[in-house]
C-alpha positions as CSV (number, residue, x, y, z in Angstrom):
1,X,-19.8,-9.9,14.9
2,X,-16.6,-8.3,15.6
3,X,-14.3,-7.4,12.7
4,X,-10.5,-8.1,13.4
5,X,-8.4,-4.9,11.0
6,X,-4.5,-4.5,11.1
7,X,-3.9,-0.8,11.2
8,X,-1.0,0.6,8.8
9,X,-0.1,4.2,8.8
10,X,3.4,6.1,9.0
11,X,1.8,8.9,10.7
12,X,1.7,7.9,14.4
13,X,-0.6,10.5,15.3
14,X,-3.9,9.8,12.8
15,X,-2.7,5.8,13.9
16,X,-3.1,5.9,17.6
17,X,-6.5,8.1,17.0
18,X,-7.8,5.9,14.8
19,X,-6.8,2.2,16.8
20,X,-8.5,4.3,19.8
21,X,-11.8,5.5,18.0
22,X,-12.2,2.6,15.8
23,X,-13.4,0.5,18.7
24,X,-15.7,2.8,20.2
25,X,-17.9,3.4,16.7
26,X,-18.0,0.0,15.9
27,X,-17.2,-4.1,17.1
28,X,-14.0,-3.7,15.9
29,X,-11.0,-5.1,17.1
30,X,-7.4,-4.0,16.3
31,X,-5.0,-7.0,16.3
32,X,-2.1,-4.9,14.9
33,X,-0.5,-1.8,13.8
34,X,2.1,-1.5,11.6
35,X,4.3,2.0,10.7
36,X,5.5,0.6,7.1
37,X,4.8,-1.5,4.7
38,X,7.0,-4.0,5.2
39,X,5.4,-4.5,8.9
40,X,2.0,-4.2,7.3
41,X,2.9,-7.3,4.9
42,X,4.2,-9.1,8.1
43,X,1.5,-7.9,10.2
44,X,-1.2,-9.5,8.1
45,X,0.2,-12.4,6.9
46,X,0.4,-13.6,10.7
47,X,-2.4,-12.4,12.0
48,X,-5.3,-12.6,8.8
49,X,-7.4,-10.0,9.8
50,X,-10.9,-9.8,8.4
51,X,-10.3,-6.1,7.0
52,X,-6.4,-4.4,6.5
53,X,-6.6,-0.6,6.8
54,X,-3.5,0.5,4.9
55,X,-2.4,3.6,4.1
56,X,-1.3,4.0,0.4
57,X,1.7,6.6,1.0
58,X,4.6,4.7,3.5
59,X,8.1,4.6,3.5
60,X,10.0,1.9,1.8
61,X,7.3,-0.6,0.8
62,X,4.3,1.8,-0.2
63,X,0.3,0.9,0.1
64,X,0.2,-0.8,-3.2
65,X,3.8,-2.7,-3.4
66,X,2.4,-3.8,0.5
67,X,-0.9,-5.5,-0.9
68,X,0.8,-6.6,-4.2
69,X,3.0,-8.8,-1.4
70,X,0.0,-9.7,0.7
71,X,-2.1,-11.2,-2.1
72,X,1.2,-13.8,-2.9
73,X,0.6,-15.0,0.0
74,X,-3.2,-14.2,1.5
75,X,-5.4,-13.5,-2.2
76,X,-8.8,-13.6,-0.2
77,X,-7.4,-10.7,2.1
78,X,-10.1,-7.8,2.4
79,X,-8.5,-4.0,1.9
80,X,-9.6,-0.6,2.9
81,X,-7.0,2.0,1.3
82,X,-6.8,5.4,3.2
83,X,-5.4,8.3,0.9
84,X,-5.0,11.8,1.1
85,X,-4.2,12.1,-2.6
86,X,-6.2,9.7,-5.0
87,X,-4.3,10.0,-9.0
88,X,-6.6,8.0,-11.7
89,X,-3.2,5.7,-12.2
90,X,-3.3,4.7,-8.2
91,X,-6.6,3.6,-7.9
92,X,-6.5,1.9,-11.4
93,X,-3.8,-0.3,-9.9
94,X,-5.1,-0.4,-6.4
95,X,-8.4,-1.7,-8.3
96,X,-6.3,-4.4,-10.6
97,X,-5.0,-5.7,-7.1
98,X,-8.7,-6.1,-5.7
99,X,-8.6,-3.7,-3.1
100,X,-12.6,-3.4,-1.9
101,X,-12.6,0.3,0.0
102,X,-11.4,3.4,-0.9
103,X,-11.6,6.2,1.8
104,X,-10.3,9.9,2.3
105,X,-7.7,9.7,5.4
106,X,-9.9,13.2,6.7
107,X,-13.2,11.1,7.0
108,X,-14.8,10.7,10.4
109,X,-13.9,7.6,12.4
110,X,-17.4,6.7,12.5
111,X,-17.4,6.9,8.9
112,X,-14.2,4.8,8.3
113,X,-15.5,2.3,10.9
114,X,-18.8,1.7,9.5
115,X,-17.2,1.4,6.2
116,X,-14.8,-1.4,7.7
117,X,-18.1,-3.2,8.6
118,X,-19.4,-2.9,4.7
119,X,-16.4,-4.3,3.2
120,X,-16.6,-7.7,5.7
121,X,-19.9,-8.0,4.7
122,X,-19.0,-8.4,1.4
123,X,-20.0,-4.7,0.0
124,X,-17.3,-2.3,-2.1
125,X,-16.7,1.7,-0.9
126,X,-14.7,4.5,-2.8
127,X,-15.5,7.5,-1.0
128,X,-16.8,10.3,-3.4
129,X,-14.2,12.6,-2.8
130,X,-11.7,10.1,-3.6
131,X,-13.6,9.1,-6.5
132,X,-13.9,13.1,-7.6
133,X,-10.0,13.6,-7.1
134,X,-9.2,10.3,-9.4
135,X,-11.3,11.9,-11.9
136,X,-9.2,14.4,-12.6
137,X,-6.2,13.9,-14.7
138,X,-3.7,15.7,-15.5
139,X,-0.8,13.9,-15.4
140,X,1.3,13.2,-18.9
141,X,3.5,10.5,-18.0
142,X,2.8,7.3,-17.8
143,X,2.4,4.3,-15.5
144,X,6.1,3.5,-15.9
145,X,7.3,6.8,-16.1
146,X,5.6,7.2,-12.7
147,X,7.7,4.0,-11.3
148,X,10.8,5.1,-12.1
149,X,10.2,8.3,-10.8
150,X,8.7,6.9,-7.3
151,X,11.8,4.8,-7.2
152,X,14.2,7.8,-8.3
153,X,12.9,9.7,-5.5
154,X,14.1,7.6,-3.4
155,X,17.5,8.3,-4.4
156,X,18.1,5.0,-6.1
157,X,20.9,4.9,-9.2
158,X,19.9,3.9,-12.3
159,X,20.8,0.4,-11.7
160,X,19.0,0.1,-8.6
161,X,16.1,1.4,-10.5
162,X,16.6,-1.1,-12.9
163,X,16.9,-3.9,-9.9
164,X,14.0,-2.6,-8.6
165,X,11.5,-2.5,-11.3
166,X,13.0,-5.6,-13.1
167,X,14.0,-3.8,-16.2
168,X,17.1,-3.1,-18.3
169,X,19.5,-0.3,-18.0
170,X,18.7,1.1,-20.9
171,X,15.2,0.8,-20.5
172,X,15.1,3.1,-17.4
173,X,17.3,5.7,-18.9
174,X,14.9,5.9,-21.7
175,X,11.3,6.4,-19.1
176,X,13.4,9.0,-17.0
177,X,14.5,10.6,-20.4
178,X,11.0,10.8,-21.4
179,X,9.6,12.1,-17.9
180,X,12.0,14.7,-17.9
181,X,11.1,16.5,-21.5
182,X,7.3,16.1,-20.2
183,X,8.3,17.9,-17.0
184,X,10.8,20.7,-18.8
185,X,13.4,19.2,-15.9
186,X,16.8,18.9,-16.3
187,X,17.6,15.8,-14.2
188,X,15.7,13.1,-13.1
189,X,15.7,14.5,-9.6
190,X,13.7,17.5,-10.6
191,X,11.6,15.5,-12.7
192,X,10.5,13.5,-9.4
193,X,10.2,16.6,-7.7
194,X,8.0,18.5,-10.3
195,X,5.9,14.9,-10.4
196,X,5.7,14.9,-6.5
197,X,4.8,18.5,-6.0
198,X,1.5,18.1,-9.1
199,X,0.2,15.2,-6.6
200,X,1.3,12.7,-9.8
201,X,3.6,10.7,-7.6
């Protein structure tokens, strides 16, 4: 039985390997790639693959705000996450939004692919590494914190952020205020750097 997977990955390289191995360790059939988010949403929506192999990290649209749109519109819609960085706080939410399979973006096609097969049979996968890495937590700042960081690294304002995230003003100032004591940072910039650099973001 062959799987149908939409392919999402910013990095054109590991994308073009894997729509060109995937097929040849397994009856899988790549309907469509996408290079953001945004495409990825699209991408699916259209085509309703069996599996959708996203990448968490993207530009714009990320992994997670990508499925969070997906499952609006297509809740049933099977999801193997590839991640290179797993925080506790990521797959927590990636979890919350039902995503079945969880695999390091430095496994072995043949590993990815037969993993693509398990999770249209119905069957769950974190890979252990990921699992190990998510484990491991040493982050202080919380889930919101972490937003308005993401969003601040960007280079969004204040009200943007606000816009964004669907909060006040004043709420925002306060999360950034709070992330930057945590960090020792000075602006808010710094604190998304320091967050980006520990692997929080």
């Amino acid at each position: 039985m062959t799987t149908t997977i939409v392919l999402a990955d910013d990095e054109a390289l590991l994308r073009k390997a894997l729509a060109a191995l995937l097929p040849l360790e397994g009856d899988i059939d790549i309907v469509a790639e996408a290079t953001d988010g945004e495409t990825a949403v699209a991408a699916t929506l259209r085509h309703q693959p069996d599996v959708l192999v996203i990448d968490l990290e993207m530009p714009g649209v990320d992994g997670l705000g990508a499925i969070t749109q997906i499952r609006r519109g297509r809740p049933e819609q099977v999801v193997l996450m590839l991640t290179r960085h797993a925080r506790p706080g990521v797959l927590r939410k990636a979890l919350k939004l039902g995503v079945q399979g969880f695999v390091s973006k430095s496994a072995e096609p043949g590993h990815i692919a037969s993993v693509i097969t398990d999770l249209h049979a119905g069957k769950r996968w974190i890979d252990p590494d990921v699992s190990a890495l998510a484990i491991v937590d040493d982050c202080p700042l919380t889930e919101r914190e972490l937003d308005v960081l993401r969003v601040t690294s960007e280079g969004y304002s204040v009200a943007d952020i606000a816009a964004r995230l669907h909060l006040a003003q004043g709420t925002v100032r306060n999360y950034l205020s709070n992330a930057m004591q945590k960090t020792q940072t000075h602006t808010r910039h710094e604190a998304a750097r320091y967050a980006r650099e520990h692997d929080w973001l």
